[in-house]
N, C-alpha and C positions, 0 to 999 in steps of 0.2 A: 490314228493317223500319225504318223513318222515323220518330222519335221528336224531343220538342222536348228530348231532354237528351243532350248527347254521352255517349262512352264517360267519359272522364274523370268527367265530371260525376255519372254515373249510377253508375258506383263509388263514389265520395265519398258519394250519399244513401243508399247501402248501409250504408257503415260510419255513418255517422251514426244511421242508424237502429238499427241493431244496438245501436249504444252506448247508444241511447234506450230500447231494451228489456232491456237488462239492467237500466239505471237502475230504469226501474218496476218490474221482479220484487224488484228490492231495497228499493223504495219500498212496496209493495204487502204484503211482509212483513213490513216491520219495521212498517206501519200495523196489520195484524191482529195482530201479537205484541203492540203498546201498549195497542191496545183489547179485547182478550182475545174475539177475535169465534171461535174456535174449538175443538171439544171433542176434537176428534184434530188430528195436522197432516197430514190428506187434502188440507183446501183450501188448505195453502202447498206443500205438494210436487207440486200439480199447475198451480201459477203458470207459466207456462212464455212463450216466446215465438219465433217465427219471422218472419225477413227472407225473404220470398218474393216472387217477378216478377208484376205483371198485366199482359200484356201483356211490355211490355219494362220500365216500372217498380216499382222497387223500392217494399213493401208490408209494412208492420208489423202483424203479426197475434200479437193476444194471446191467449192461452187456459188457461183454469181450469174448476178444476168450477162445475157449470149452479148449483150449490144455496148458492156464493157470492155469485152476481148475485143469486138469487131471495131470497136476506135482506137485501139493500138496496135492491130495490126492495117488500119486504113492508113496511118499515119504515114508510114512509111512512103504512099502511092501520092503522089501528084493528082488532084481533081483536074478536067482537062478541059471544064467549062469557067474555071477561075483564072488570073491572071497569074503566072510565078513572080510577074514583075510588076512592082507599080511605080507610076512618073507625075511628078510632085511639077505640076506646071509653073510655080513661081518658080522653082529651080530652072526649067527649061527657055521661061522668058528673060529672064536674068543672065543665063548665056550658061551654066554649071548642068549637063543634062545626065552627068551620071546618076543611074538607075540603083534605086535599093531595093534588095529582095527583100519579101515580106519573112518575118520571122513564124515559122506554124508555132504553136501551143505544144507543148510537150506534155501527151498524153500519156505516157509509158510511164503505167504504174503496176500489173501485174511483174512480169518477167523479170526486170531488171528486181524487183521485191523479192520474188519466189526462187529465183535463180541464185541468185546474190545471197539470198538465208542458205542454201545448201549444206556451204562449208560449216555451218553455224551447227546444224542439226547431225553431220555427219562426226564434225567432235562432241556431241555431247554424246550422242549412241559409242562411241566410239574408247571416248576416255573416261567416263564420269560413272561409268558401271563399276565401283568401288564394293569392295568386302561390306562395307555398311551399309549401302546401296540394297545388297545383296542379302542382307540377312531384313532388312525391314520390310522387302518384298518376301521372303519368306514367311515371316509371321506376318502380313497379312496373307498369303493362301491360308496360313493355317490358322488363323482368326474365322478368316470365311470357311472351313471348311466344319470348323468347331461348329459356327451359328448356323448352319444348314442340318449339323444332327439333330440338334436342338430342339 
C-alpha cells in the first residue's frame, strides 16, 4: 500500500505522536486537579490515549468518560430552573439593591488543552525531523529487522 510518507517517516509521526499524548493526559490532569472539576477520580483514570493506523497513518485518539466532555460543553447553556441572578437581602434592606451575578465554575479543560497543544505538535512534526532524527530511526528499522531474521 502506497502512502505519501515513507517508512522512516511514518515511524517518526508515530513517536511524535505518542509523545503528544502522553503530553495531554498529563496536561488534561493536572487541568482538572487545578480547577477541582471532579467529585471522584473516575474522570482522570479514564484519560487515556492510543496511537493507532488509518489506513497506513498513524492516528492520535483520545479517550475519557462521555460525562467529561458533556460538562464542558453544558457550561456554556444557562440551566433555566437556577437563578442567573442572586439578591444579597442585607444589601436590599440597607437601600444598595445592585444585583451580582453568580460566577459559574470554569469547567473547560479538554479544548482549550487539546486545541491550544496543536501548534505545539504541528512544530515538532514539522521542524524537528532532523538528519539525525533520521538516521536513528533508520537503524532502528534495521535493528528490528536484523532481530526478526534471527
Amino acid at each position: 500500500m502506497e502512502g505519501r510518507f515513507n517508512e522512516t517517516q511514518l515511524l517518526y509521526i508515530s513517536e511524535v505522536l505518542y509523545q503528544h499524548g502522553d503530553y495531554l493526559v498529563d496536561l488534561l490532569t493536572e487541568d482538572i486537579t487545578r480547577k477541582n472539576i471532579r467529585d471522584t477520580d473516575a474522570l482522570m483514570d479514564s484519560i487515556d490515549f492510543k496511537v493507532t493506523k488509518y489506513g497506513i497513518d498513524p492516528v492520535l485518539q483520545m479517550s475519557f468518560m462521555s460525562y467529561g466532555r458533556a460538562l464542558e460543553i453544558r457550561w456554556h447553556k444557562r440551566s433555566k430552573n437556577t437563578k442567573a441572578w442572586t439578591t444579597d437581602t442585607n444589601k436590599v434592606v440597607w437601600g444598595n439593591t445592585a444585583q451580582k451575578r453568580k460566577k459559574r465554575k470554569n469547567v473547560l479543560f479538554y479544548t482549550r488543552n487539546v486545541f491550544g497543544s496543536q501548534n505545539r505538535l504541528i512544530s515538532m512534526l514539522s521542524h524537528e525531523f532532523t538528519e539525525q532524527e533520521q538516521q536513528r530511526i533508520k537503524q532502528m528499522l534495521h535493528n528490528q529487522k536484523i532481530n526478526l531474521k534471527v
